[in-house]
N, C-alpha and C positions, 0 to 999 in steps of 0.2 A: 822347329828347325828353320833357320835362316839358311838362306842359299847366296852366296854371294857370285856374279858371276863378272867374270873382269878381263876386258879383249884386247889381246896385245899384237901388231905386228912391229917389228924389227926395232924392240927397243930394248934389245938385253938388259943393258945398264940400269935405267929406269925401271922395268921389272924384279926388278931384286929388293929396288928400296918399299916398293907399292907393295910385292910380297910380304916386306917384312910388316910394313905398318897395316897388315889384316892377319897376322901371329896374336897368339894368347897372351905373350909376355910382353907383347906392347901396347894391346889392346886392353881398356882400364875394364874393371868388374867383366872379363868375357872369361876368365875359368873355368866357369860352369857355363856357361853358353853355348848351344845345344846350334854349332853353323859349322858349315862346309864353303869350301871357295872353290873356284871352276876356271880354273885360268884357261882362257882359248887363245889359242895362237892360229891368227887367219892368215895362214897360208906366206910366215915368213922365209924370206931367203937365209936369214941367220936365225933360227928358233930357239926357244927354249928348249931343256928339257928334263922329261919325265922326270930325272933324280933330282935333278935343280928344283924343280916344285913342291917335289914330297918332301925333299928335307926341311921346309918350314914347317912342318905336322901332318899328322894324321887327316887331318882337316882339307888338307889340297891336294886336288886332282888334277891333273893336264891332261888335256885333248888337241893336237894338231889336227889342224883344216887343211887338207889341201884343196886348194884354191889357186883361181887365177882374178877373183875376186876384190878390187878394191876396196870394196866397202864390207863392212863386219856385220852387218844387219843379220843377214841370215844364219849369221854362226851362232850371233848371239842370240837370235829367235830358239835355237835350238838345243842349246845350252839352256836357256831358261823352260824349255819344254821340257828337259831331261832332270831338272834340279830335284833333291829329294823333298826342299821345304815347301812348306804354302806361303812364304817370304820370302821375295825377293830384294838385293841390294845389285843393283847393275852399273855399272862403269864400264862404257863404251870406249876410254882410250885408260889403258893400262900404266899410263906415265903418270897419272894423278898419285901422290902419299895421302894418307888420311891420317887426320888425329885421333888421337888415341881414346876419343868418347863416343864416336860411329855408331859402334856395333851396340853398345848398349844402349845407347841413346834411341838407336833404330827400334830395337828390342822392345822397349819399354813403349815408342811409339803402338809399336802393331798388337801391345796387352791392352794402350788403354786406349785406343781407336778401334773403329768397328772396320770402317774401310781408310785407314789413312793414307795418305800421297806424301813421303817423306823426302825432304830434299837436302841437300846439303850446298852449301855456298864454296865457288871455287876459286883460288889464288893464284897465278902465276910466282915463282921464284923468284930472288932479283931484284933489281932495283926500277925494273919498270916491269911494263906491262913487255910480254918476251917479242914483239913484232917490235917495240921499240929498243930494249938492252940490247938485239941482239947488231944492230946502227951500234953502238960503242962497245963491241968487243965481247958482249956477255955470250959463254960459250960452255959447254959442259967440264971443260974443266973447273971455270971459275964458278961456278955451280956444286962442282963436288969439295972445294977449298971451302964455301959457306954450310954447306951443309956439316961437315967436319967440325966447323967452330962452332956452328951452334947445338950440336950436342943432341938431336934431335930424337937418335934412338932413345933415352936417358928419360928426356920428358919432348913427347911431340906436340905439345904447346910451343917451343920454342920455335915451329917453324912459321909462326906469327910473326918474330924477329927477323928473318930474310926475306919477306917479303913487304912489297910497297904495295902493291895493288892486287885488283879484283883481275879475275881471267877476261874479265869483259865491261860492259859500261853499266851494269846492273847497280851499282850501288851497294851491292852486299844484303846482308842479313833484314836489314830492317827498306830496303831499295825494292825494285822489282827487276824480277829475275826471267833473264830468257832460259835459260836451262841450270841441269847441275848437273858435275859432275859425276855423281852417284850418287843414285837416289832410290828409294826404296816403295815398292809396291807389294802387294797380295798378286800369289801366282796368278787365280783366280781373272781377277778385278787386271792385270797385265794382257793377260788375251782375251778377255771382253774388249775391249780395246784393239785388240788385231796385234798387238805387242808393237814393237819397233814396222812402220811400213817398208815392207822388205822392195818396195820400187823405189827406193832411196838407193841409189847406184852409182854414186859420186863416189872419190878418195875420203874413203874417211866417215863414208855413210854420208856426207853432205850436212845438208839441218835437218837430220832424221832425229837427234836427240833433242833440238831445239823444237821440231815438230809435236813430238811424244810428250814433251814439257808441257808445250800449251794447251795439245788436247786433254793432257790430265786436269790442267786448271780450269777448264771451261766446264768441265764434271765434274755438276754441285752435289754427287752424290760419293763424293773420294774428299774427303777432310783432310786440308792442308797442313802439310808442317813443314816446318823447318828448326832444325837443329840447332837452336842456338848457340855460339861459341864454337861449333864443329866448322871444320871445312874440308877441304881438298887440296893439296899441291901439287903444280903441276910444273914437271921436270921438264929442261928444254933439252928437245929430241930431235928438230928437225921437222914438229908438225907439219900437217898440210896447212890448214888451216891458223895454228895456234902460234906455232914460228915462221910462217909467212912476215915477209915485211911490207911495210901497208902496201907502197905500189902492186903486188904481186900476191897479196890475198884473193882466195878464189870465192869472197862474198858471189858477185855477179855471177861466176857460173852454179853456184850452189844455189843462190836463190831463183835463178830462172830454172834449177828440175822443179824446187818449190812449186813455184806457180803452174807447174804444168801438171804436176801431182795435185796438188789443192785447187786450183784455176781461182787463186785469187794472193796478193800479197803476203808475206808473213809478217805478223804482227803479235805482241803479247797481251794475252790475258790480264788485265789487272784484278789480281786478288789477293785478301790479305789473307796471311796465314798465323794459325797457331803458331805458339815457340817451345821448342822443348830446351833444354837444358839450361847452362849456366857461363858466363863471360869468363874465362881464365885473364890472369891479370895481365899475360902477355900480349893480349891480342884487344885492350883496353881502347888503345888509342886507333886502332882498327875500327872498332865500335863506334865511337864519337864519329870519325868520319864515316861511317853507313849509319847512324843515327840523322847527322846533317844533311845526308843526300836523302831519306828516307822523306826527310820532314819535309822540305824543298818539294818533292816530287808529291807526296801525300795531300799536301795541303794545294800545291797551284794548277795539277793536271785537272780537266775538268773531266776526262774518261775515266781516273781512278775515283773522282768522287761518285760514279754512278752506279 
């Protein structure tokens, strides 16, 4: 059993498409796949609900949090304590779409890994990175006009096609990666770990998932992967952190709970990981450019060559 768990507040919209693209019928080889989804809502002023969730399948549950909670950590600690599987896939903001090779690709992860750390790589929508489209005008509507053309329910490789860049400066696939948007661990091997640190009490959990990222890679006993060709897309909602625009990004006050949680800088792990799957042709020229940034970084940082 895969346990998918995925935490939404106040983004109706965006929760409908992310619902959709964790469905069987858009999800490639998951028919027989043996997963459930745990949609939490932390304690919105506009929620989901219950019928809105179950009519994607059998497979999804909803739970409203009430909360006066910013941050989702503890929802989501508890959602994953509750899951049926001994796999977990977590998505701490519920606006990401996934392509449609995730779930099996994850799958096939945790058959031929003993303990694996699976990641996926994340996109913003749009023609830039979303702190900058949204300076010329990129807005949810012209968001849902691209998504319409590109046809995405049909084949979600095409949302390769609307997007220019990485959610962040990571480089992608073959780059190094501060976090991902959902990513998959062993229940297990997730609270060995203490799961998500629930003193991350920022909007938006802060860099609790950036945090959780690194100490997974600094545990040489958790086998890294990442999903080749897979990613993440992430709707613009109004983030704290994601549709911020730079002036007005809460880096600073996020990284100073960091420091006072960690009492020391945040910085990434350099590690290379395994790759699982396969390039789709739409996300070709995607590749070339996190191949180029990969090599660039690989070959001249002297901390990744140690």
């Amino acid at each position: 059993m895969l346990s998918i768990v995925v935490n939404f507040y106040n983004n109706r919209r965006e929760a409908l498409a992310t619902l959709y693209s964790l469905t069987r019928g858009y999800q490639q080889h998951a028919r027989d796949l043996p997963y459930e989804v745990l949609a939490v809502d932390n304690g919105s002023s506009e929620p989901l609900s219950e019928a809105e969730v179950r009519a994607f399948g059998p497979e999804f549950s909803y739970r409203y949090v009430q909360t006066s909670s910013v941050s989702p950590v503890q929802a989501i600690n508890a959602a994953c304590r509750d899951a049926a599987g001994e796999q977990l896939l977590v998505i701490i903001d519920g606006a990401h779409i996934l392509s449609p090779g995730v779930l099996s690709l994850a799958n096939a992860a945790f058959r031929l890994f003993r303990t694996p750390f699976v990641a996926t790589v994340s996109f913003h929508l749009g023609p830039n990175k979303q702190n900058l489209s949204i300076l010329e005008g990129y807005n949810q509507e012209a968001e849902d006009e691209l998504l319409r053309r590109a046809g995405w329910k049909e084949n979600g490789y095409r949302l390769y096609t609307v997007t220019r860049d990485y959610s962040d400066e990571s480089g992608g696939w073959f780059g190094y990666l501060f976090e991902s948007g959902c990513f998959g661990i062993r229940k297990d091997d997730y609270f060995a770990m203490g799961g998500f640190d629930e003193r991350f009490l920022s909007r938006g959990g802060g860099l609790v998932n950036l945090d959780f990222f690194q100490r997974a890679l600094s545990r040489q006993d958790l086998e890294y992967v990442i999903l080749l060709g897979e990613g993440t897309f992430h709707q613009i909602h109004g983030g704290v952190a994601s549709n911020a625009p730079p002036t007005q990004h809460p880096w600073a006050e996020f990284h100073e709970e960091y420091v006072r949680i960690r009492g020391q800088q945040f910085q990434r792990v350099p590690r290379r990981p395994f790759f699982m799957g396969m390039l789709p042709e739409e996300a070709l020229h995607i590749a070339k450019n996190s191949a180029e940034n990969g090599l660039r970084f690989w070959q001249q940082s002297p901390a990744a060559r140690q």
